[in-house]
C-alpha positions as CSV (number, residue, x, y, z in Angstrom):
1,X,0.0,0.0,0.0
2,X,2.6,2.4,1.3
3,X,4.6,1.8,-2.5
4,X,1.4,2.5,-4.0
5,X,0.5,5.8,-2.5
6,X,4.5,6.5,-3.3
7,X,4.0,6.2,-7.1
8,X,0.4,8.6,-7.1
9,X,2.5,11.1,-5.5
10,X,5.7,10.6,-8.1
11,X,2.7,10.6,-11.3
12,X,1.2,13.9,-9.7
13,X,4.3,15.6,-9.1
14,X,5.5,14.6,-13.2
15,X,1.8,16.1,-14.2
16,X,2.4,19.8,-12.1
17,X,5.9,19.7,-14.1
18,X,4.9,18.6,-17.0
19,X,2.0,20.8,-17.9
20,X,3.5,24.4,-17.2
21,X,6.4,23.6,-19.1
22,X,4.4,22.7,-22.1
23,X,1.9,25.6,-21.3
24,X,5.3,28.1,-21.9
25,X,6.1,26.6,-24.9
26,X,2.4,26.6,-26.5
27,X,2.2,30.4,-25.4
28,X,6.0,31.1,-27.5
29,X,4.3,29.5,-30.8
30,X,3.6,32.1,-33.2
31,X,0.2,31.5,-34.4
32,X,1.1,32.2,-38.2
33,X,3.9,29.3,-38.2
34,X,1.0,26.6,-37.7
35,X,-0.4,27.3,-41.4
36,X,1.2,26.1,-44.4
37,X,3.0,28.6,-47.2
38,X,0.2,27.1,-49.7
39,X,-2.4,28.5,-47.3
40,X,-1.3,32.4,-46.3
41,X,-0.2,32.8,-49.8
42,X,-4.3,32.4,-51.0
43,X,-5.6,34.3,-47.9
44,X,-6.6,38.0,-49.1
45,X,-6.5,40.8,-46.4
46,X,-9.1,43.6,-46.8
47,X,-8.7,46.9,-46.3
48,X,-10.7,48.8,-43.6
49,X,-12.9,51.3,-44.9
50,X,-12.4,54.7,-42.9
51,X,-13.2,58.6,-44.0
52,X,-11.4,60.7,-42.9
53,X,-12.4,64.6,-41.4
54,X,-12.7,66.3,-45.0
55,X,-14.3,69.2,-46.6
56,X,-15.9,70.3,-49.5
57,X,-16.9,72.7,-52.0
58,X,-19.3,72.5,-54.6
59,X,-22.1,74.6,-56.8
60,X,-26.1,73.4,-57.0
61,X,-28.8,73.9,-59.2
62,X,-32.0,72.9,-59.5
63,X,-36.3,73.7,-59.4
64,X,-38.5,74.7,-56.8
65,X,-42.3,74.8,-56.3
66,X,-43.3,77.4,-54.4
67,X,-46.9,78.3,-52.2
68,X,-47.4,80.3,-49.4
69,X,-49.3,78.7,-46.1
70,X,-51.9,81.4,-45.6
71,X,-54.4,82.3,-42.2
72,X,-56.7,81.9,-43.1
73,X,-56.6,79.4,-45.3
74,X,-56.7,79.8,-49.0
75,X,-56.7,77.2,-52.4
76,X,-53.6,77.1,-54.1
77,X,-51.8,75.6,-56.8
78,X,-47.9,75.1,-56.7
79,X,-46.1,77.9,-58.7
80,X,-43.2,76.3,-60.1
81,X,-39.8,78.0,-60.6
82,X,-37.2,76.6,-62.6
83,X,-33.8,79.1,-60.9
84,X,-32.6,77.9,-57.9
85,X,-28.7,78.0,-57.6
86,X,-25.8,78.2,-55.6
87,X,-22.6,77.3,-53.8
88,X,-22.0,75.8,-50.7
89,X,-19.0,74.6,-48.4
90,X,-19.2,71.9,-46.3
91,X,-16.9,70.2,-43.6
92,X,-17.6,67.2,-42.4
93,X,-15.7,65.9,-38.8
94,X,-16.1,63.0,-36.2
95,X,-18.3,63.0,-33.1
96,X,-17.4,62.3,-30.3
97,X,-14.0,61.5,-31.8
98,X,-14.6,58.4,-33.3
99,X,-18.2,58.6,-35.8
100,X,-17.2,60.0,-38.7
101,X,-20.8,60.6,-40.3
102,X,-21.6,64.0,-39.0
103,X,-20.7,67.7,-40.9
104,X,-21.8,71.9,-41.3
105,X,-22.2,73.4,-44.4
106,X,-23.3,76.8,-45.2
107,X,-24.0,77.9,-48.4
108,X,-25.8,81.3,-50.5
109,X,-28.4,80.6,-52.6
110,X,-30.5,82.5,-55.5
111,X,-34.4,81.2,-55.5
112,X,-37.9,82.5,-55.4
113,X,-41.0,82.2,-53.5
114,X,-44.9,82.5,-54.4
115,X,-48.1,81.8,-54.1
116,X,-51.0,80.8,-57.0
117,X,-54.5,81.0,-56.2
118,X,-57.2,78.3,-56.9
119,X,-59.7,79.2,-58.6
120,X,-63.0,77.9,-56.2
121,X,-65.4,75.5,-58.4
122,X,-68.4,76.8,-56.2
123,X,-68.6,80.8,-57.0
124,X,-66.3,80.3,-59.9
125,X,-64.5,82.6,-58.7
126,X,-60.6,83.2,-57.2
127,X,-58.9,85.0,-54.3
128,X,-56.9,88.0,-54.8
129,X,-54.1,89.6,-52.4
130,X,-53.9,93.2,-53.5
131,X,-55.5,92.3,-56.8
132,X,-52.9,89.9,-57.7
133,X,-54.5,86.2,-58.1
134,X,-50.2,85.3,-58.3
135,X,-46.9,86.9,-57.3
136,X,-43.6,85.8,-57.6
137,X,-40.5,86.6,-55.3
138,X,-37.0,86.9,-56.1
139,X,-35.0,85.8,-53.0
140,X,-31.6,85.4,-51.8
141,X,-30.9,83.1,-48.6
142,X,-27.7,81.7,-46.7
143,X,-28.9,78.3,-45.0
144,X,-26.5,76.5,-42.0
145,X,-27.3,73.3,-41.6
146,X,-26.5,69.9,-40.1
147,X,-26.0,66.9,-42.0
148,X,-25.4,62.9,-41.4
149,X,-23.9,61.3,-44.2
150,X,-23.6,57.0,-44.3
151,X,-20.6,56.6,-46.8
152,X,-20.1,53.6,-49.0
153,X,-17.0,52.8,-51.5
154,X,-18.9,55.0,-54.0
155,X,-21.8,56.5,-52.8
156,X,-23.1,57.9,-50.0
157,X,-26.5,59.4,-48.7
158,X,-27.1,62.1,-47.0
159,X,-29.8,64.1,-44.1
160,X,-29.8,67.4,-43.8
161,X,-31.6,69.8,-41.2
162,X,-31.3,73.3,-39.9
163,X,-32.0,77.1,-40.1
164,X,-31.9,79.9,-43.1
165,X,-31.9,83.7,-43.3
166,X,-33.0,85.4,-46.3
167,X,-33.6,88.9,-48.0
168,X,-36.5,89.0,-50.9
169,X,-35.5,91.1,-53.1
170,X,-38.1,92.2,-55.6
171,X,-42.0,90.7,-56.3
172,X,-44.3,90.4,-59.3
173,X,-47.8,90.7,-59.2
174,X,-49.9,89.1,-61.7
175,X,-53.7,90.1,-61.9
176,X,-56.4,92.1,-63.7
177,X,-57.5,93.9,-60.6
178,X,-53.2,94.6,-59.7
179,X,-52.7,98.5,-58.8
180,X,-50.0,99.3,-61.3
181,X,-48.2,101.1,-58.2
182,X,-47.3,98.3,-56.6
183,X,-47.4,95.6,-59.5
184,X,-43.6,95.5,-59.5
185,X,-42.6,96.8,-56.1
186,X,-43.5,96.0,-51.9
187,X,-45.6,97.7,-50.1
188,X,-45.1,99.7,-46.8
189,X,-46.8,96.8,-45.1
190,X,-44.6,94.0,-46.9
191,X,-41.5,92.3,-45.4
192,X,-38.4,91.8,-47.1
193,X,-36.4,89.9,-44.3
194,X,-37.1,85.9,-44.2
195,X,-36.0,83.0,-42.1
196,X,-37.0,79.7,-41.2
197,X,-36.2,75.8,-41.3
198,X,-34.8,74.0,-43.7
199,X,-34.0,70.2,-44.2
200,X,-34.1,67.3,-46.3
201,X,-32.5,64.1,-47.9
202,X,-29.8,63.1,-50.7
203,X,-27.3,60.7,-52.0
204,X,-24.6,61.5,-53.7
205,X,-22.0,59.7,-56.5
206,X,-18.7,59.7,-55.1
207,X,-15.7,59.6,-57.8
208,X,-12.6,61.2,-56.1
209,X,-11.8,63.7,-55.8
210,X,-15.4,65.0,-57.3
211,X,-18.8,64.1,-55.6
212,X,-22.7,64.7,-57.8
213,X,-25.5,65.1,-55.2
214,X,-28.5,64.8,-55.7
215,X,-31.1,66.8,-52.9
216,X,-34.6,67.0,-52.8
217,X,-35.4,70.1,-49.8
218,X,-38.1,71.7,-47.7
219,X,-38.3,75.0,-46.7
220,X,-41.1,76.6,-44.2
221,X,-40.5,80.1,-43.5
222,X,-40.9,82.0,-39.9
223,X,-41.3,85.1,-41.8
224,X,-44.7,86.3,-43.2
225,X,-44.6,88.2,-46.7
226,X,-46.7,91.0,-45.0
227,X,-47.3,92.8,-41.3
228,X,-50.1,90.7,-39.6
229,X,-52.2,93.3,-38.6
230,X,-51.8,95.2,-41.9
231,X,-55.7,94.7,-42.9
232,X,-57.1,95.2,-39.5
233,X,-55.2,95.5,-36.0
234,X,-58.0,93.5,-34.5
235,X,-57.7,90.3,-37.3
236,X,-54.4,89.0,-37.3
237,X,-53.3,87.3,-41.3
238,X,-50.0,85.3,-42.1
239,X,-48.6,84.2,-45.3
240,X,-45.7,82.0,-44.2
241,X,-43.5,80.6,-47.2
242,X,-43.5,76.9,-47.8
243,X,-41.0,75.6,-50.8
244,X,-39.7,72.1,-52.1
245,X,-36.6,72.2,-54.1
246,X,-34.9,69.8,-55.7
247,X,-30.9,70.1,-56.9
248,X,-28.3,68.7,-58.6
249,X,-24.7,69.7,-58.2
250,X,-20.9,69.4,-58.5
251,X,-18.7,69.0,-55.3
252,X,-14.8,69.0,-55.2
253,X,-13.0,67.5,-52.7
254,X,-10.5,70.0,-50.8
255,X,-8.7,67.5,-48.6
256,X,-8.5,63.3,-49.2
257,X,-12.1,61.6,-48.5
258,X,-10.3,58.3,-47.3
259,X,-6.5,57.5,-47.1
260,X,-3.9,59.5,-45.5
261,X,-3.7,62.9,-45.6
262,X,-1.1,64.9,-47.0
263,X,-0.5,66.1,-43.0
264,X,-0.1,62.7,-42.0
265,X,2.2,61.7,-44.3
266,X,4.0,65.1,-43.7
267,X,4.0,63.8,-39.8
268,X,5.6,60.3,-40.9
269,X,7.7,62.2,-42.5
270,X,9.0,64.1,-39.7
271,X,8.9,61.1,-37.2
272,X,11.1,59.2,-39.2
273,X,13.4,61.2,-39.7
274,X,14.0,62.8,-36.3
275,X,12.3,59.9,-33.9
276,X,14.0,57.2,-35.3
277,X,12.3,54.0,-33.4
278,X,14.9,52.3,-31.8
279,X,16.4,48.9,-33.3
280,X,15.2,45.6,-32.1
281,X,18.1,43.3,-30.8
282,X,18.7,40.3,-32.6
283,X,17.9,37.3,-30.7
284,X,20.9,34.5,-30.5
């Protein structure tokens, strides 16, 4: 019995030795020496797909249809415009450090707003404003907005949202009951300043360093074309703008979409030259 419980303890004592030795020497294996040549030589890497903190500059153009939200309510058709132009910059960034699918962009922009009236099917008849059964404005606007942008290897879309500030610049009355006097200009009562939301979607055709978007946009003004109380000061009327536009433009790049930058590579540069890494000893 006694040479019995002697050779447990020798077989326990070879097992404690045995294993962390072989545990060292499993941990020392480099993983990549257990596949064959044939094998790594087939396996294809693929690169990660980043974008980088980039800007842009580009010029739009494109239609809008044009009505006027009124209070009270009136029937209206949509008054389509076919000028609606500008340029923009935008500059897109990371939030948070890290989610590189947010940016600003700002832009100036030529359009027009409008209203059309209905004619009603009851009376036969159609509303006027000052005699004019249609006006058109000429408008200038600078809109800041917000956009999120999911980026693919050659296309991307695109949500945008945010504020505007705009000047109207001239109007044009239509109508057989129009005053001449104020046909072609505003009136004391009139407001020229305009402001409001603005927002909508896109996707664009990316083709380095040259990007085509495509937009289609809402805009509801905050601004009415005319004082509130300017028919009564105990009735209260608004005539808020309300405007889909659609656009097509050319965007140029002004720093790399993906890759390095020219900075980092101007960084690599440096560090390589004056922070050598030190050399790694040769093992015996």
């Amino acid at each position: 019995m006694k040479h019995i419980f002697k050779y447990l303890i020798a077989t326990c004592l070879l097992i404690f030795l045995f294993v962390p030795v072989h545990s060292q020497n499993k941990t020392k294996l480099n993983p990549v020496d257990s596949f064959p040549d044939i094998y790594l030589d087939t396996v294809q890497v693929k690169k990660q797909f980043m974008i980088n903190d980039y800007s842009l500059v580009g010029v739009q153009y494109g239609v809008s249809f044009n009505q006027m939200s009124f209070n009270p309510s009136e029937k209206q058709s949509m008054l389509f415009n076919p000028e609606y132009f500008g340029v923009t910059y935008t500059k897109y960034g990371k939030l948070f450090g890290f989610m590189p699918n947010f940016g600003l962009q700002v832009g100036l922009f030529y359009g027009h707003e409008g209203y059309k009236f209905k004619k009603d099917r009851a009376t036969g008849s159609t509303y006027t404003l000052d005699g004019a059964t249609q006006a058109v404005m000429d408008v200038v606007e600078v809109p800041l907005l917000t956009q999120v942008h999911i980026d693919f290897w050659r296309m991307k879309l695109m949500v945008s949202a945010g504020i505007y500030g705009g000047y109207r610049l001239n109007i044009e009355r239509s109508g057989d009951a129009v005053d001449a006097a104020i046909r072609n200009s505003f009136k004391d009562t009139d407001i020229k300043f305009d402001y409001g939301l603005k927002g909508g979607v896109g996707f664009a055709f990316v083709f380095d360093p040259i990007e085509i978007h495509f937009q289609g946009m809402v805009k509801y003004g905050w601004s009415s074309l005319y004082q509130p109380d300017y028919y009564s000061q105990y009735y209260y009327r608004f005539a808020y703008p309300f405007d889909i536009v659609f656009t097509a433009g050319i965007h140029y790049q002004l720093t790399r979409r993906t890759g390095k930058t020219n900075h980092q590579l101007r960084r690599e540069a440096f560090d390589s030259v004056y922070k050598p890494q030190p050399e790694k000893k040769k093992e015996k």
